[in-house]
mmCIF file of the C-alpha atoms, coordinates in Angstrom:
data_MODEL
# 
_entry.id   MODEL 
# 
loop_
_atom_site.group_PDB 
_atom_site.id 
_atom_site.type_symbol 
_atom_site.label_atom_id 
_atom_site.label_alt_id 
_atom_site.label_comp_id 
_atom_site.label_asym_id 
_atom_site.label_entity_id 
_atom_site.label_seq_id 
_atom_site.pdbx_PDB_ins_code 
_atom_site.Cartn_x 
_atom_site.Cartn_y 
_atom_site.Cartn_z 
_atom_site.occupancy 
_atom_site.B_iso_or_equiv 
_atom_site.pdbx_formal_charge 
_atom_site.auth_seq_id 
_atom_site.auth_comp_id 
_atom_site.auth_asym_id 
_atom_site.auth_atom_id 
_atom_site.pdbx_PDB_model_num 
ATOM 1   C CA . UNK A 1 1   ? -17.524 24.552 -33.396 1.00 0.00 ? 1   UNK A CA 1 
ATOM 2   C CA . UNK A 1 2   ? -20.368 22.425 -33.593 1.00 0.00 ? 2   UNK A CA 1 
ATOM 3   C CA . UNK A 1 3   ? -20.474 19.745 -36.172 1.00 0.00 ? 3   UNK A CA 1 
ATOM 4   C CA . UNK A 1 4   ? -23.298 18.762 -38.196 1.00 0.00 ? 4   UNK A CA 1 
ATOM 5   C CA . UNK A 1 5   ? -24.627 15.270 -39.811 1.00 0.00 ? 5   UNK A CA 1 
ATOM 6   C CA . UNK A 1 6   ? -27.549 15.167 -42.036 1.00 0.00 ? 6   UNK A CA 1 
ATOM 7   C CA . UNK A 1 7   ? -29.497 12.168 -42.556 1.00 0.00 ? 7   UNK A CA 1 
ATOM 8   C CA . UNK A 1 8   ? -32.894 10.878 -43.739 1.00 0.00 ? 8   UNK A CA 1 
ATOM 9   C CA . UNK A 1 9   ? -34.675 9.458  -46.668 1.00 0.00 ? 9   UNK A CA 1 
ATOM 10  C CA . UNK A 1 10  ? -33.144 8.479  -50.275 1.00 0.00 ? 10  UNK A CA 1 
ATOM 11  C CA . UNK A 1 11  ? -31.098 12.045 -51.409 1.00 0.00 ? 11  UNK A CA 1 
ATOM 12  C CA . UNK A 1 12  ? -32.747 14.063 -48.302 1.00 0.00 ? 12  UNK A CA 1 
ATOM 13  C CA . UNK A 1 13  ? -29.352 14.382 -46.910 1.00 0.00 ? 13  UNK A CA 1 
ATOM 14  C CA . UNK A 1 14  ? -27.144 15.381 -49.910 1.00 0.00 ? 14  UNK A CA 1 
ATOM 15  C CA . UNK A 1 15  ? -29.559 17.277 -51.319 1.00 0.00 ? 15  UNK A CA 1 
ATOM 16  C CA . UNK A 1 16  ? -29.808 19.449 -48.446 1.00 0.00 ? 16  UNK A CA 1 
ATOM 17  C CA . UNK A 1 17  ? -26.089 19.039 -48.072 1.00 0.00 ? 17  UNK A CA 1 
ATOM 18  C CA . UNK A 1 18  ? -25.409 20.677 -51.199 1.00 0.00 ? 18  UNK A CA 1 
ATOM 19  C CA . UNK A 1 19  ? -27.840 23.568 -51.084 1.00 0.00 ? 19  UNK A CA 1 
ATOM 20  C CA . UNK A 1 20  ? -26.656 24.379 -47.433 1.00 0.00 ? 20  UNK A CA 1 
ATOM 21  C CA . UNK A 1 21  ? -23.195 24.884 -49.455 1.00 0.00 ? 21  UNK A CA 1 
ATOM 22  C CA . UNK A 1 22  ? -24.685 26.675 -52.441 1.00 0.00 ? 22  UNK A CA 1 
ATOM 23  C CA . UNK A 1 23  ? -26.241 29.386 -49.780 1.00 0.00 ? 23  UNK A CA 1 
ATOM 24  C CA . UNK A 1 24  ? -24.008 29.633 -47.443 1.00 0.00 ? 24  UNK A CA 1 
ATOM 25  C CA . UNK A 1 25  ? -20.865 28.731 -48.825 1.00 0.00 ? 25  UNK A CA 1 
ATOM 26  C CA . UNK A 1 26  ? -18.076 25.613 -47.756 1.00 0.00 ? 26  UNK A CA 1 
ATOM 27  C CA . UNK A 1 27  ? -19.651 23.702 -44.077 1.00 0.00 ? 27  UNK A CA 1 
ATOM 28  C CA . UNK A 1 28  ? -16.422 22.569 -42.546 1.00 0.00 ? 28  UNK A CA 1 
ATOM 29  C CA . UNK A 1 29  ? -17.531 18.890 -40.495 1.00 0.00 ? 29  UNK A CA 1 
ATOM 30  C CA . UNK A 1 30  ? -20.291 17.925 -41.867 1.00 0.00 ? 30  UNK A CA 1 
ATOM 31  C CA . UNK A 1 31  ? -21.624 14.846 -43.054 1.00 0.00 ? 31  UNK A CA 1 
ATOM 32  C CA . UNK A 1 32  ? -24.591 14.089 -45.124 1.00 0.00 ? 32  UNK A CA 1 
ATOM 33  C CA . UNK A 1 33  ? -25.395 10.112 -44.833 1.00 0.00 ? 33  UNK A CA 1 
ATOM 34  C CA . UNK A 1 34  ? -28.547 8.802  -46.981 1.00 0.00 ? 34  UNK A CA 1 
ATOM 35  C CA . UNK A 1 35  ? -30.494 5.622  -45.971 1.00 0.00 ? 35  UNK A CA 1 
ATOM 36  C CA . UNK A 1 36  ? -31.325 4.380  -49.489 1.00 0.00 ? 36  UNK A CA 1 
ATOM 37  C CA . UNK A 1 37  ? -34.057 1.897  -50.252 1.00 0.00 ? 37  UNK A CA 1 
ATOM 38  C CA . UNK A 1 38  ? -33.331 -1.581 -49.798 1.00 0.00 ? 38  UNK A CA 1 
ATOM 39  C CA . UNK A 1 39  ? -29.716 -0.472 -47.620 1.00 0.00 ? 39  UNK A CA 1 
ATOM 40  C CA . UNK A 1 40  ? -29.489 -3.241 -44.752 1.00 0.00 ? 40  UNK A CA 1 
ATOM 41  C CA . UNK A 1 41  ? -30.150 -1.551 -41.326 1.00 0.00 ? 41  UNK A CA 1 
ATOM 42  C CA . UNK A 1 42  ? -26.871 -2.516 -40.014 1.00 0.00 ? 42  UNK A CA 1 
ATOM 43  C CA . UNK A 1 43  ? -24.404 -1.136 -42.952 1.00 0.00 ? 43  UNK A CA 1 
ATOM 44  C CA . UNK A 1 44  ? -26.759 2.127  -42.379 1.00 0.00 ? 44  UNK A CA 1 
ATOM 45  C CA . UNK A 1 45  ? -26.279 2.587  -38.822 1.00 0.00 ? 45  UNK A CA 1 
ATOM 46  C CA . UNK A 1 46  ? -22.643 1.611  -39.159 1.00 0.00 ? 46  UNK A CA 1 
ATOM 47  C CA . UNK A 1 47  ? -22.451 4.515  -42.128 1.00 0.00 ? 47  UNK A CA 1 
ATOM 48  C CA . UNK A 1 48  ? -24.447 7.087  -39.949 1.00 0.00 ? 48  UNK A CA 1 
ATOM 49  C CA . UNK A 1 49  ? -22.181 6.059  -36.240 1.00 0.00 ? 49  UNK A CA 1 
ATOM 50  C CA . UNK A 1 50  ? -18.752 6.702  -38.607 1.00 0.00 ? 50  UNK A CA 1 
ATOM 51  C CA . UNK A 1 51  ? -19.807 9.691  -39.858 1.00 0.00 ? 51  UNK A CA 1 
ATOM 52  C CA . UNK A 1 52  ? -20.708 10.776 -36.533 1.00 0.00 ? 52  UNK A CA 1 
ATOM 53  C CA . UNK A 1 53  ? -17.224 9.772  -34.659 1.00 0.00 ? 53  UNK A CA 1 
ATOM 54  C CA . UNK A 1 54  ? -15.418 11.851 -37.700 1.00 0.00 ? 54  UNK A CA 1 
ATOM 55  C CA . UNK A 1 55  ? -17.372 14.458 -37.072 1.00 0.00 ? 55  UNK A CA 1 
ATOM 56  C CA . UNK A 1 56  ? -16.857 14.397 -33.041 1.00 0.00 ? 56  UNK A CA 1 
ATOM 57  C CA . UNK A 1 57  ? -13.510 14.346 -33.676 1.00 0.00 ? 57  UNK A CA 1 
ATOM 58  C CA . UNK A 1 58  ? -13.112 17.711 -34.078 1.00 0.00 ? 58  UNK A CA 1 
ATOM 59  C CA . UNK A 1 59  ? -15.672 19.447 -32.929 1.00 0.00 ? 59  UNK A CA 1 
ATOM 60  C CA . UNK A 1 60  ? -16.896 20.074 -29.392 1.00 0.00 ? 60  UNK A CA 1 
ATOM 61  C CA . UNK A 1 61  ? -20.736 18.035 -30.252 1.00 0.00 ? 61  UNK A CA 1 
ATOM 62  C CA . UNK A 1 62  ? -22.650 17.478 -33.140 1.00 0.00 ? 62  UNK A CA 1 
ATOM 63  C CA . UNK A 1 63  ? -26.358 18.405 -33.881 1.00 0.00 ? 63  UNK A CA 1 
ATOM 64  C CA . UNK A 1 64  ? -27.723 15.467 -36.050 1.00 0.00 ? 64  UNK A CA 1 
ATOM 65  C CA . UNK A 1 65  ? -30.661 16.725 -38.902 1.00 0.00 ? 65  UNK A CA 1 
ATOM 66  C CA . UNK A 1 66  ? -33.107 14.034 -39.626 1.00 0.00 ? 66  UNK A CA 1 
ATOM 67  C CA . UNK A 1 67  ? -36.064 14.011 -41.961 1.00 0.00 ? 67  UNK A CA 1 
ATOM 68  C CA . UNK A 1 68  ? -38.781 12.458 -40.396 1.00 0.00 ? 68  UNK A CA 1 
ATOM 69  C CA . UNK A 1 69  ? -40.168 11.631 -36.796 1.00 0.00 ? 69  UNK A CA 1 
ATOM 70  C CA . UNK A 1 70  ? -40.635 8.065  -36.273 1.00 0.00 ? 70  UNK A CA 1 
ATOM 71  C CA . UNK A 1 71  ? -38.811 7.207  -39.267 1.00 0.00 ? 71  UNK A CA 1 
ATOM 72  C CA . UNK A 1 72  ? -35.368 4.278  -39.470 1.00 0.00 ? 72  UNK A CA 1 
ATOM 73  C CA . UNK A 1 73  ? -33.080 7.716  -39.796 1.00 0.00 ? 73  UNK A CA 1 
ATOM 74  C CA . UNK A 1 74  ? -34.703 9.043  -36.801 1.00 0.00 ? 74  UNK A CA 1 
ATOM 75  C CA . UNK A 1 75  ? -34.500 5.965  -34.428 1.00 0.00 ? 75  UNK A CA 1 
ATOM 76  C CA . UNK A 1 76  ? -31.028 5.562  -35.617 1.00 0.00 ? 76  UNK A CA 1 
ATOM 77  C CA . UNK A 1 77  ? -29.793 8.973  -34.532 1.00 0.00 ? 77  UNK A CA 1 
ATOM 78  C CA . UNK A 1 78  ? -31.327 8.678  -31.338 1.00 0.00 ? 78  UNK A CA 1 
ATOM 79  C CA . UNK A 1 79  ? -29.868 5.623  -30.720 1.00 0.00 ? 79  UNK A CA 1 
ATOM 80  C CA . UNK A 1 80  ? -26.472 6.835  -31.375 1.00 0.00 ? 80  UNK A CA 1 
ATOM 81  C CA . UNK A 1 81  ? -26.770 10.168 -29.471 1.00 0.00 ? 81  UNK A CA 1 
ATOM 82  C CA . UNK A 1 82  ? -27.712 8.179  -26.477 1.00 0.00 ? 82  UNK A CA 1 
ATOM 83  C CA . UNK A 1 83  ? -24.146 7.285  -26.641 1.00 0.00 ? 83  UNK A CA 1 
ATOM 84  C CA . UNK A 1 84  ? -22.700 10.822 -26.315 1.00 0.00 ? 84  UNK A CA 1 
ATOM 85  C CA . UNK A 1 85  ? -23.499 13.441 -24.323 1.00 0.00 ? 85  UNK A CA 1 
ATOM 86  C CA . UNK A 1 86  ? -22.954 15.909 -26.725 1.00 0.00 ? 86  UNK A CA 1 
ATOM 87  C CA . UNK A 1 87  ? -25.584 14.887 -29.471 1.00 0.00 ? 87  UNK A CA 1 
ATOM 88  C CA . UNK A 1 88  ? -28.494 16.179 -30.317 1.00 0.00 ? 88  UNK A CA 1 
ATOM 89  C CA . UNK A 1 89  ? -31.287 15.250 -32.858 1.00 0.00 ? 89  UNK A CA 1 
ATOM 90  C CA . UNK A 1 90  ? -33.229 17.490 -34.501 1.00 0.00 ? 90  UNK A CA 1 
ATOM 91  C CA . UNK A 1 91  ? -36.262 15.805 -36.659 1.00 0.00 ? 91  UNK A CA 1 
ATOM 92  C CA . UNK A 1 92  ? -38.524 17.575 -39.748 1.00 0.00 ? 92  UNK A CA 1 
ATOM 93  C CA . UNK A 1 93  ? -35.512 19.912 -40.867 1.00 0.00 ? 93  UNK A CA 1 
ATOM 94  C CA . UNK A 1 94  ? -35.652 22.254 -43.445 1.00 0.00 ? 94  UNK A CA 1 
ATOM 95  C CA . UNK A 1 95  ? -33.300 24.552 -45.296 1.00 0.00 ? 95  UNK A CA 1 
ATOM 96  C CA . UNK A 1 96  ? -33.710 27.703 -43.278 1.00 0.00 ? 96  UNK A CA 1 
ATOM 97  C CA . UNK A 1 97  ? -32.536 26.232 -39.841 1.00 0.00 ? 97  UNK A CA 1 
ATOM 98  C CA . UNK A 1 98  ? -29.700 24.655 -41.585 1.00 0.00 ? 98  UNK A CA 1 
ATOM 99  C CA . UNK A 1 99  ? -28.101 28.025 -42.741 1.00 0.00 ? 99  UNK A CA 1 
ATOM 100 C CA . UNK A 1 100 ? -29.213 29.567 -39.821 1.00 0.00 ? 100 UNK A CA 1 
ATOM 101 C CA . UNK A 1 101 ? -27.164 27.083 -37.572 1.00 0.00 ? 101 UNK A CA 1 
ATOM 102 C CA . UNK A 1 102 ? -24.306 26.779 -40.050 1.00 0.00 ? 102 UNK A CA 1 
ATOM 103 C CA . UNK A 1 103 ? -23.748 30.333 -39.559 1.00 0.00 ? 103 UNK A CA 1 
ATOM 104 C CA . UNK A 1 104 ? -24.271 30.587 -35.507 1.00 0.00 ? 104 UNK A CA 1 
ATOM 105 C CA . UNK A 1 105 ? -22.663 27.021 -34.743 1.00 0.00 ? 105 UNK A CA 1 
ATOM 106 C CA . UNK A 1 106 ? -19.166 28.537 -34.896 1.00 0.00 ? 106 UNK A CA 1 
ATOM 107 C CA . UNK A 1 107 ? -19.260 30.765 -32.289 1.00 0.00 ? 107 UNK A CA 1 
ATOM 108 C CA . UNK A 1 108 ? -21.466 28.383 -30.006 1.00 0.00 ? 108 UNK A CA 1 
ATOM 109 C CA . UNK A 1 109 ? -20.172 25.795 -27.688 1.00 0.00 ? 109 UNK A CA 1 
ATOM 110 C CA . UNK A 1 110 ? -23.728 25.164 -26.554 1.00 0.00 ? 110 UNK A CA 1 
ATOM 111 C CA . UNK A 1 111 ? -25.249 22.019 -28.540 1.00 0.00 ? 111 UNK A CA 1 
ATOM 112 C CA . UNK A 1 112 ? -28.838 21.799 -27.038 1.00 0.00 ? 112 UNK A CA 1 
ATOM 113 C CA . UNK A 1 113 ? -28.678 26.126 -27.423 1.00 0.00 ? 113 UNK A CA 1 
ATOM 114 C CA . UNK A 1 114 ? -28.054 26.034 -30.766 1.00 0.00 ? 114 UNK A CA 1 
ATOM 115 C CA . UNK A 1 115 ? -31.223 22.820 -31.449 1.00 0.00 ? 115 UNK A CA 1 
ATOM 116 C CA . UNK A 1 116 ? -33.225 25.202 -29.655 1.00 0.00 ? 116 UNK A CA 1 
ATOM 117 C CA . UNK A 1 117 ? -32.206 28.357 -32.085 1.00 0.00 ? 117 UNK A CA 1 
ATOM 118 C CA . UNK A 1 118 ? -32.452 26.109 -35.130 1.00 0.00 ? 118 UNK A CA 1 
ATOM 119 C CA . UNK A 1 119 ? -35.810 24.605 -34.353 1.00 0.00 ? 119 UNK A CA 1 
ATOM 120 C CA . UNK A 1 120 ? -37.153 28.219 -33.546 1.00 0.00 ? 120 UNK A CA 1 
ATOM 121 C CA . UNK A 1 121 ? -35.571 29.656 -37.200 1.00 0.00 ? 121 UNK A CA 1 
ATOM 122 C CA . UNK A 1 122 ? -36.318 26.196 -38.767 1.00 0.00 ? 122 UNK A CA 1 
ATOM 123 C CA . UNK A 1 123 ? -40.531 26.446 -37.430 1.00 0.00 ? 123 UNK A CA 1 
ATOM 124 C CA . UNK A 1 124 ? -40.345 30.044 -38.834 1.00 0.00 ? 124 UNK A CA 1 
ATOM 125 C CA . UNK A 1 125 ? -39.274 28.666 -42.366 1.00 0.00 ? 125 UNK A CA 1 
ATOM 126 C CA . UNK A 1 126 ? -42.653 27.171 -42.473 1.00 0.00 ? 126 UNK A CA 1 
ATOM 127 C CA . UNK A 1 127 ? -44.982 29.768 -44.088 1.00 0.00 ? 127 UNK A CA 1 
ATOM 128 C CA . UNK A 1 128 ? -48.603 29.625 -46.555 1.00 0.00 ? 128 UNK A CA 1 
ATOM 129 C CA . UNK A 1 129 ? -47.542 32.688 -48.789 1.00 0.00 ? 129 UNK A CA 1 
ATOM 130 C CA . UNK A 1 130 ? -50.296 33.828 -51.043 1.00 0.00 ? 130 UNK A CA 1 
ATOM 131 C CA . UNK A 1 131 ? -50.129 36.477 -53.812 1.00 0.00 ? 131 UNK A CA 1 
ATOM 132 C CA . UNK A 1 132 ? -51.628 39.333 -52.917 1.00 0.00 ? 132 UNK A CA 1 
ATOM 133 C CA . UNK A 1 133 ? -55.038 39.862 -54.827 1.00 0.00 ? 133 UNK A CA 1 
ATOM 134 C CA . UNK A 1 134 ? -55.625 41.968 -57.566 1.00 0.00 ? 134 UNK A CA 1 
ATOM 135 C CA . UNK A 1 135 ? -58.028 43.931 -60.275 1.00 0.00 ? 135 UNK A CA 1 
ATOM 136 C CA . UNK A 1 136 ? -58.851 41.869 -63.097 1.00 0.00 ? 136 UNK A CA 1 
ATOM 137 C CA . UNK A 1 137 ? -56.393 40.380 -65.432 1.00 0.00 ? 137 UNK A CA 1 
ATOM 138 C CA . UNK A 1 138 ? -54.830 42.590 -68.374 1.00 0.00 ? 138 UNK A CA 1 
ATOM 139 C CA . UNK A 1 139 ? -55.402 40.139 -71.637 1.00 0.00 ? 139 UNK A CA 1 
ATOM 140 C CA . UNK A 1 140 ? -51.597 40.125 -72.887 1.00 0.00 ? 140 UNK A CA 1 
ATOM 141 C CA . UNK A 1 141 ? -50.875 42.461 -76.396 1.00 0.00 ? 141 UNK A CA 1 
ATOM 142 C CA . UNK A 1 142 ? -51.872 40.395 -79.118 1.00 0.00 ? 142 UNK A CA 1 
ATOM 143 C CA . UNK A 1 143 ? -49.049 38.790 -81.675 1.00 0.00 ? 143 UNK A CA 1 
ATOM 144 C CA . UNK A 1 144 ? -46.376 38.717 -78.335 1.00 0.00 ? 144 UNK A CA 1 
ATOM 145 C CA . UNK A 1 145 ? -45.832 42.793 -78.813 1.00 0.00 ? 145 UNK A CA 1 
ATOM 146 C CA . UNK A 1 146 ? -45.060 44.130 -75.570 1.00 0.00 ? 146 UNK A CA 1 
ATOM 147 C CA . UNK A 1 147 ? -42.864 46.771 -74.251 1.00 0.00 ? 147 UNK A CA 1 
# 
């Protein structure tokens, strides 16, 4: 199994955390680790490079979830994947490639295959859905009758 750490911005990471777990039921080894405003850089990276040994420790790599390119959560993650081989970062996630690879990372041993599948399901996720266009609007029945 892969594991998975989530990190990024204020409640990014346990938010996401918890509605991974709403959808898609239980994630066995993973970590969600906020960088909150005003949190010294070094108790953050120490926070995010802990959460990442527990998870290594029992899984054969980790894909780490950030929330924004550039950003201290980003920079941090890459620093500490340098440090492993198995590690990747993944930056801009969204729901739908988290409970896509929290389903598939069970079955795959592959860590860069499964960042590739997630940023594939994660870029499809991304959609400008419109409601389709209709006749004219119906005035609603007077007094709130109805059917």
């Amino acid at each position: 199994m892969i594991g998975f750490v989530i990190t990024g911005h204020g409640e990014f990471a346990p938010g996401l955390a918890q509605a991974l777990s709403m959808i898609a039921g239980p994630q066995p080894h993973l970590a969600a680790v906020p960088f909150r405003e005003g949190e010294p850089l070094d108790g953050y990276e120490r926070r995010l490079g802990e959460a990442l040994a527990e998870v290594l420790r029992e899984t054969s790599g980790a894909l780490i979830f950030t929330d924004l390119l550039g950003g201290t959560p980003f920079r941090t993650a890459m620093l500490l994947a340098s440090r492993h081989e198995n590690v990747e970062v993944l930056t801009g996630t969204n729901l739908p490639m988290l409970i896509e690879a929290g389903v598939l990372r069970a079955a795959e041993s592959d860590v860069r295959a499964l960042a590739r599948q997630a940023v594939e399901i994660g870029t499809g996720g991304i959609q400008h859905v419109q409601l389709p266009q209709e006749g004219p609007r119906r005035e609603p029945p007077p007094d709130g009758e109805g059917i």
